[in-house]
C-alpha positions as CSV (number, residue, x, y, z in Angstrom):
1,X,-4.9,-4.5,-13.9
2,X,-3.3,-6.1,-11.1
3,X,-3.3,-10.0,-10.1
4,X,-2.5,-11.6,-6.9
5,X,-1.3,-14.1,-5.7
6,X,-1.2,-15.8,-2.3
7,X,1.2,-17.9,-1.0
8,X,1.6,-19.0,2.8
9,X,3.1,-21.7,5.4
10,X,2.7,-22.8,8.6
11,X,5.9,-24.0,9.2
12,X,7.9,-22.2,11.9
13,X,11.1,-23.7,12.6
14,X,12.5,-25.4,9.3
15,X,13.7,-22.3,7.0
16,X,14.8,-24.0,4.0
17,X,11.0,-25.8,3.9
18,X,9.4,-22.6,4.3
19,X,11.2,-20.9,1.3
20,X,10.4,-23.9,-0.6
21,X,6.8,-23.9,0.1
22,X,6.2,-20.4,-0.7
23,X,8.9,-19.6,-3.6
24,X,6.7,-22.7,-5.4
25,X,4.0,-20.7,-5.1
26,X,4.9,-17.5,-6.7
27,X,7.2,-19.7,-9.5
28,X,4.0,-21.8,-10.3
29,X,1.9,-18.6,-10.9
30,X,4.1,-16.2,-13.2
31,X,5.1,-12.4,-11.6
32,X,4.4,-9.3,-14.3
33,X,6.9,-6.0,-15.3
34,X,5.9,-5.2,-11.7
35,X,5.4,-6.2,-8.2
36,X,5.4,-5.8,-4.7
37,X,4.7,-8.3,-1.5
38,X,2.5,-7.7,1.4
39,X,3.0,-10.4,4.3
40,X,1.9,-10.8,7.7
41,X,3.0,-13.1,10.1
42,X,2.9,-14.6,13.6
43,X,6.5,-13.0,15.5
44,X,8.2,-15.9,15.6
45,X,8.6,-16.1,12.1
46,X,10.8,-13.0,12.3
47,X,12.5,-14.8,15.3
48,X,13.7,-17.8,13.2
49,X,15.1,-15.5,9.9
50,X,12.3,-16.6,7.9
51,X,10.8,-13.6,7.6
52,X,14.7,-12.1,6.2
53,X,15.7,-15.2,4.4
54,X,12.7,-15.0,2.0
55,X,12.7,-11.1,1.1
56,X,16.5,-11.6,0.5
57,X,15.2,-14.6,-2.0
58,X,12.1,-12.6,-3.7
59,X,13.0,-9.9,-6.8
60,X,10.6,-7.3,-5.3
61,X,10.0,-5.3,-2.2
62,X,8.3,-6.6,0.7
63,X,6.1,-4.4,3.3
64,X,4.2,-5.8,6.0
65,X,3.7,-6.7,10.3
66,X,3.2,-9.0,12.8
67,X,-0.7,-9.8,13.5
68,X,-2.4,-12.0,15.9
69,X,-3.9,-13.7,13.2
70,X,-4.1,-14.6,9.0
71,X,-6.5,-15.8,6.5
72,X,-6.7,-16.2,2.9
73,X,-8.5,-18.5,1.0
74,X,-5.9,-21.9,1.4
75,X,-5.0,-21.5,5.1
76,X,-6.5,-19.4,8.3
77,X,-4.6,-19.1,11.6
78,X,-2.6,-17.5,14.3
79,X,1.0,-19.5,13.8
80,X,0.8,-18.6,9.8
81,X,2.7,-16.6,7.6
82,X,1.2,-14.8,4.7
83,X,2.3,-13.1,1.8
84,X,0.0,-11.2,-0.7
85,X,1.8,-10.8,-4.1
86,X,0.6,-7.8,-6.1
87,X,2.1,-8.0,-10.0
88,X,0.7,-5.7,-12.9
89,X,2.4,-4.5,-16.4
90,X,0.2,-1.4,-16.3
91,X,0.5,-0.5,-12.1
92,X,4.0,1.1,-10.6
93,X,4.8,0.4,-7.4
94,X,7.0,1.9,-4.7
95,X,7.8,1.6,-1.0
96,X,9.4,3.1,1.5
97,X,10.4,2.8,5.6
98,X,10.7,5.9,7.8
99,X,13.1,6.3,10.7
100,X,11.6,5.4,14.1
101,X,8.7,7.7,15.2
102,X,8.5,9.7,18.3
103,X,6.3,12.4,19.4
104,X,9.0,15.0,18.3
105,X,9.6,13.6,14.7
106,X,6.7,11.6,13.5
107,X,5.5,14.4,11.3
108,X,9.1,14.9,9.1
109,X,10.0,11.3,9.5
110,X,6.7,10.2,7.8
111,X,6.7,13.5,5.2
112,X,10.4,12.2,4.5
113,X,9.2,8.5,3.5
114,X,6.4,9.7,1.8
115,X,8.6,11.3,-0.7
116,X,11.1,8.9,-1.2
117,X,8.5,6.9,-2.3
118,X,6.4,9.1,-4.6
119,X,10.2,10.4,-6.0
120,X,10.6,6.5,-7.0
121,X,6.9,6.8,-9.4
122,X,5.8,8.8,-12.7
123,X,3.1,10.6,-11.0
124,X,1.2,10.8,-7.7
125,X,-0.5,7.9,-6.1
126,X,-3.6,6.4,-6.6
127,X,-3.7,4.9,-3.3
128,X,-1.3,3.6,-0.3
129,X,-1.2,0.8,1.9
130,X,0.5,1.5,5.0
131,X,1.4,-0.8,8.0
132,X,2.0,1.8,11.4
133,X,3.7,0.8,14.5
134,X,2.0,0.2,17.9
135,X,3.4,2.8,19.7
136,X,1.4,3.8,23.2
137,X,2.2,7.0,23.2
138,X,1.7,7.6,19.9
139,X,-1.8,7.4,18.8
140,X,-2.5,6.1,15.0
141,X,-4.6,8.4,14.7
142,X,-1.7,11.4,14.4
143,X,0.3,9.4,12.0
144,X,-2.5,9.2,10.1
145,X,-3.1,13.0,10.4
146,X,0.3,13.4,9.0
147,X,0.5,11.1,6.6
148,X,-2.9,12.8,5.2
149,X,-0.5,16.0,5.0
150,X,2.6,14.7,3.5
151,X,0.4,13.0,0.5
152,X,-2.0,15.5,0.0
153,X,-5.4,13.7,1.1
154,X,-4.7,10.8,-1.4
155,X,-6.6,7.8,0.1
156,X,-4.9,5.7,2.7
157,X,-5.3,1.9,3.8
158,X,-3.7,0.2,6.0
159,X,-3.3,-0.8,9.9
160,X,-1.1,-0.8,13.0
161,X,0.7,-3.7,13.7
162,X,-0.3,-6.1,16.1
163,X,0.6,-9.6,18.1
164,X,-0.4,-12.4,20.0
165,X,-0.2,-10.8,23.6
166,X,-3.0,-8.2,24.6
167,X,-0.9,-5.4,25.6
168,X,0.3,-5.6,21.9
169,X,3.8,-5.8,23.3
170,X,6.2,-7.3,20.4
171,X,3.9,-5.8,17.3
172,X,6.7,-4.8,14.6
173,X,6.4,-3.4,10.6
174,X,8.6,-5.1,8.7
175,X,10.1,-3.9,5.5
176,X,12.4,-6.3,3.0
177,X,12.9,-8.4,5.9
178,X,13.7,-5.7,8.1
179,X,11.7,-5.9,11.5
180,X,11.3,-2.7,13.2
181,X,9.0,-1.1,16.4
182,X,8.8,2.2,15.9
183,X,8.9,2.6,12.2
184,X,6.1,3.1,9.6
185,X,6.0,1.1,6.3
186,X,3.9,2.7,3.2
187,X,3.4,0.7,-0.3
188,X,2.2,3.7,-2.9
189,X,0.5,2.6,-6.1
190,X,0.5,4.2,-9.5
191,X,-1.9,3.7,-12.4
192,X,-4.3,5.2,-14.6
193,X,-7.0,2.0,-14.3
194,X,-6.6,1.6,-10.5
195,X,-9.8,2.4,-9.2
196,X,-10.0,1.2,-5.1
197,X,-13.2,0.7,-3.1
198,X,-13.0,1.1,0.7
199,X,-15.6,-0.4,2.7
200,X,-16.0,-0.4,6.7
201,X,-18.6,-1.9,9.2
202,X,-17.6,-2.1,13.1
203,X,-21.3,-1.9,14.8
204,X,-25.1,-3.0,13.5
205,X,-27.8,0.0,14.0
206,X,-29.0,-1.9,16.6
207,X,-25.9,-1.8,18.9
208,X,-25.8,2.0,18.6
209,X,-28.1,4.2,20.9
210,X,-29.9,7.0,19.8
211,X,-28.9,9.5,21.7
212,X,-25.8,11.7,21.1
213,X,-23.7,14.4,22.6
214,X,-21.4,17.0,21.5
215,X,-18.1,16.9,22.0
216,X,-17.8,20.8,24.1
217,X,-14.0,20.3,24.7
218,X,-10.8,18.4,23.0
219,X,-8.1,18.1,22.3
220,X,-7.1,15.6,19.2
221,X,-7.4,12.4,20.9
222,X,-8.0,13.4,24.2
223,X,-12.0,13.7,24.9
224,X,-12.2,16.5,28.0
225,X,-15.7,17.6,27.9
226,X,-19.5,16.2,26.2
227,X,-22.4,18.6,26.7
228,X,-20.2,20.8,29.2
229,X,-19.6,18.0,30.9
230,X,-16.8,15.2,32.0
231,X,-17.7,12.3,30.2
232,X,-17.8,10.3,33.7
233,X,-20.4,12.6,34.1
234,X,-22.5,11.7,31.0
235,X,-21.8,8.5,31.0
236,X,-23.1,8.1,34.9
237,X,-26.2,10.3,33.3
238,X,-27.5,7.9,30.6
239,X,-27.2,4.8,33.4
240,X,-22.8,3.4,32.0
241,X,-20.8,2.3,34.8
242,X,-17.3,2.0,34.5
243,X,-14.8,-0.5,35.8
244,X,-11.9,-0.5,36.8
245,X,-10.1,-2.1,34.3
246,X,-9.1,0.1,31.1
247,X,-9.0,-2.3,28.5
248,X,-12.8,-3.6,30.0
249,X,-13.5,-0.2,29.8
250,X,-12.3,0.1,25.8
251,X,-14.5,-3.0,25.1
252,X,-17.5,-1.9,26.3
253,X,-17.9,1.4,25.4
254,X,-17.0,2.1,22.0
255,X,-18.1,5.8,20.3
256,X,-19.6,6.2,16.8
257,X,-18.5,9.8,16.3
258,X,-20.1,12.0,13.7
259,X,-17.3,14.1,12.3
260,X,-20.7,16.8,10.9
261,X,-19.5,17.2,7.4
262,X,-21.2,14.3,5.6
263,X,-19.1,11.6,5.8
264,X,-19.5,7.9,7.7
265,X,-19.7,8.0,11.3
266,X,-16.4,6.0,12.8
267,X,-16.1,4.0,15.7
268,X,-13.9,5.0,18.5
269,X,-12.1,3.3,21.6
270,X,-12.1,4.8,25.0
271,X,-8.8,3.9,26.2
272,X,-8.4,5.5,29.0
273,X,-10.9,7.4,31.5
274,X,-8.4,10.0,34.1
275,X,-9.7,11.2,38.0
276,X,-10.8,14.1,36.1
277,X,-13.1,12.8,33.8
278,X,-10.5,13.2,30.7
279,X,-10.4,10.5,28.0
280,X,-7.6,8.9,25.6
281,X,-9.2,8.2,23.0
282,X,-8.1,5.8,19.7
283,X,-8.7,8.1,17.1
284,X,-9.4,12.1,17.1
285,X,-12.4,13.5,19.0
286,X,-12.8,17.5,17.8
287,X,-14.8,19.9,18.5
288,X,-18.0,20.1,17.4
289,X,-18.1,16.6,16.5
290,X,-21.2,14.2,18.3
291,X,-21.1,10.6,18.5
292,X,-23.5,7.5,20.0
293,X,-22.5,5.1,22.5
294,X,-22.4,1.7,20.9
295,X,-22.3,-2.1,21.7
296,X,-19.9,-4.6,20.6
297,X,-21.0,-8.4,20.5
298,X,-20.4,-12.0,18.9
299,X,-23.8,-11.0,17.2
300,X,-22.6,-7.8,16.1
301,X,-19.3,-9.1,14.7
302,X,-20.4,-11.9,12.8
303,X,-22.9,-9.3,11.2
304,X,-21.3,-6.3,10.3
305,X,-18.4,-9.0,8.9
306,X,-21.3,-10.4,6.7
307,X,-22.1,-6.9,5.7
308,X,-18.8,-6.1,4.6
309,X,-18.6,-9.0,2.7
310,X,-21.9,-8.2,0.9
311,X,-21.0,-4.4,0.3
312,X,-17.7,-6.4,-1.3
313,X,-19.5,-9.0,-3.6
314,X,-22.3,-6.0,-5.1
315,X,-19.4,-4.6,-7.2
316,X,-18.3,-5.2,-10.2
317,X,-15.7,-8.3,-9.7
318,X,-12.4,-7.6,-8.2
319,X,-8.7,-8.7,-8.7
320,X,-8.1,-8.4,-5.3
321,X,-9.4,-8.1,-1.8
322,X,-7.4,-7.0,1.1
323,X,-9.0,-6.9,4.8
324,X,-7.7,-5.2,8.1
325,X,-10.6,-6.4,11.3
326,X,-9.5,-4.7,14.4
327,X,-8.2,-7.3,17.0
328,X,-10.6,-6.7,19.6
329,X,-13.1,-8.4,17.6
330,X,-10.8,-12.0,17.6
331,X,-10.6,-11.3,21.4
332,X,-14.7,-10.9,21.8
333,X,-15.6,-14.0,20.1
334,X,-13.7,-16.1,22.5
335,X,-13.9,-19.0,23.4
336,X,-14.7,-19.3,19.3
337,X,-12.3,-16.5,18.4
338,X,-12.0,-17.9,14.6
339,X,-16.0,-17.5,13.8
340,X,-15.2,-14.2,11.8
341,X,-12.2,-15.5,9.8
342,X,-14.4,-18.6,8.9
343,X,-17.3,-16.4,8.7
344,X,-15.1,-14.7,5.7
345,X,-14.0,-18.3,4.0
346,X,-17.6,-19.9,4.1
347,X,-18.6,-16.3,1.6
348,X,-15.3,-15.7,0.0
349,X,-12.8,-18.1,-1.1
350,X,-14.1,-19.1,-4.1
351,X,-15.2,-15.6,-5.3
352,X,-11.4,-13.6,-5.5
353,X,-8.0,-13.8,-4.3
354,X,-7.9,-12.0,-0.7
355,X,-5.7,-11.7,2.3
356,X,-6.7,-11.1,6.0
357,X,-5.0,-9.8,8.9
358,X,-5.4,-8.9,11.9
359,X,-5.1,-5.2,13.2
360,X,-4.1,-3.0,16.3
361,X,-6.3,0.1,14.7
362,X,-7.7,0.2,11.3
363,X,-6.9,2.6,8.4
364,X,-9.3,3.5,6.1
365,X,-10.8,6.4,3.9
366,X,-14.9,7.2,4.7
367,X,-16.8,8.8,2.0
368,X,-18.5,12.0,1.9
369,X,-22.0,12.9,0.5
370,X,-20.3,13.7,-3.0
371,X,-18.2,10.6,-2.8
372,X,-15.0,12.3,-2.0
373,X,-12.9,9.8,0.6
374,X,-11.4,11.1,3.3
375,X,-8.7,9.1,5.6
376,X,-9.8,8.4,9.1
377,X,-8.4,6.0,12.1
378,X,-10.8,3.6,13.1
379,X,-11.7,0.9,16.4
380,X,-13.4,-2.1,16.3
381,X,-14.1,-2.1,13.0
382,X,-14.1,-4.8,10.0
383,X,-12.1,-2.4,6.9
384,X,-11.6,-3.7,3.3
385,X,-10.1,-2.0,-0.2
386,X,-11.0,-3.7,-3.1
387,X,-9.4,-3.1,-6.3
């Protein structure tokens, strides 16, 4: 069994108040044999040593990022501090930081971490929580990919870092008050009664069109051809115009794409559209694989949240809750851009401890028709792992 507990603050610029108000917290609430922190803050926390001066205080390791924006059940907002608490006498857990990624190294650096961590428990994982850097030229999606490798397809949940600005300029991981840009952060957990449920919703039926197209022509992330086709091409077909600006562009076309071997279809952004009718895609693209166009809207949001939610509260209680929306749903509910977080309060915090945060890409294992997970990078999508 594991037990949370939450602990936050709000306050910014006075350290010594900060510790005090989260310290009391964990004292007031009792740790087990084991336990590990997840936290997720606003970057100026990092700025004014907070962030260092309380992993240097805590007696366990610490693994987190920056988001644009926090909830648990106390306390919701953007200039907020979290930190989940996981403790258990029956669950091991270890942790680990790679060396800054690059597109020549991401694949050892991550296989390298990966082990240092499992070397550190008595058998392999039951499941990880990973933070990833924001890196443009790096897609999640390819971590992820690697990551799958190094641990052997044990399910993975997590999300990239993100910030307050929309470029996702100063997103950072941050490990035992360590702050870093280009590093990944991975929490692996070990137990015989760990048994995690992943659930995912980013668009209602009724945002996704009927129609699909096969993907004739990829490669990984990049989307070259649909039905023979440069995807300016299709897209002009079934009556989408594009603008000219990318991240409008990302917003308003987002791709369910059916990977064909039974599991959950998973939303995808469009990032970038070339001359040549070439895409950048946010998560891989084979093949062979179709997808739907889809919709995202206030509507939309506030639904599949709910749905989430509902898929959550249908199991058998849980010890803890830990959720991961994709940023671009704050940003499309403006000027209300808190509906969703209070969306999740109003259902949830009187049911079980849970933490929120927002994400630059979301992490999470889809099932298959035999109920076999498999990891997959997702868009605009609302994840959660109960356990």
């Amino acid at each position: 069994m594991i037990k949370m507990i939450n602990a936050y603050t709000t306050e910014i610029d006075d350290v010594n108040a900060a510790l005090a108000e989260i310290l009391e917290k964990l004292d007031s609430n009792g740790l087990l044999k084991n336990s590990v922190g997840l936290l997720t803050c606003y970057n100026e926390f990092i700025e004014t040593n907070i962030v260092e001066d309380l992993c240097q205080r805590l007696p366990f390791d610490v693994i987190g990022c920056t988001t644009l924006a926090n909830a648990l059940s106390a306390e919701h907002g953007m200039y907020m501090l979290q930190l989940a608490v996981f403790t258990s006498d029956d669950v091991s857990f270890s942790t680990a930081l790679s060396k800054p990624l690059s597109l020549d190294n991401y694949g050892d650096e991550i296989k390298i971490a990966y082990d240092e961590a499992r070397s550190a428990l008595p058998g392999d994982p039951s499941f990880i929580i990973s933070f990833f850097p924001f890196l443009p030229e790096l897609s999640g999606a390819y971590l992820l990919e690697s990551f799958d490798r190094a641990c052997g397809g044990a399910p993975i949940f997590g999300m990239v870092a993100s910030d307050t600005t929309m470029a996702i300029e100063n997103a950072k991981v941050i490990y035992n008050g360590k702050s870093e840009k280009c590093s990944a952060v991975m929490l692996l957990l070990h137990g015989d009664n760990i048994n995690p449920q992943f659930i995912k919703t980013s668009l209602p039926e009724r945002n996704i069109r009927k129609q699909k197209a096969i993907i004739t022509e990829s490669d990984g992330c990049i989307l070259k051809r649909v039905n023979d086709m440069p995807l300016t091409d299709y897209l002009n077909g079934v009556g989408i115009k594009l603008v000219e600006d990318i991240a409008a562009n990302a917003l308003v076309i987002p791709l369910m794409v059916d990977y064909g071997n039974g599991e959950e279809s998973v939303a995808v952004a469009v990032y970038h559209i070339g001359e040549d009718g070439t895409a950048v895609c946010g998560a891989e693209v084979p093949c062979g694989a179709s997808f739907s166009i889809g919709e995202i809207d206030r509507n939309g949001i506030i639904e599949t949240a709910l749905a989430t939610l509902e898929k959550v509260l249908e199991g058998e209680y849980a010890d803890c809750l830990v959720m991961f929306p994709c940023i671009t749903r704050y940003h499309m509910l403006s000027p209300n851009y808190e509906d969703e977080i209070k969306t999740v309060k109003g259902l949830m915090e009187d049911k079980m401890p849970f933490a929120l945060a927002y994400a630059g890409g979301e992490i999470c294992p889809v099932y298959d028709e035999t109920g076999k997970t498999h990891n997959r990078f997702h868009n605009y999508t609302f994840i959660a792992c109960i356990f």
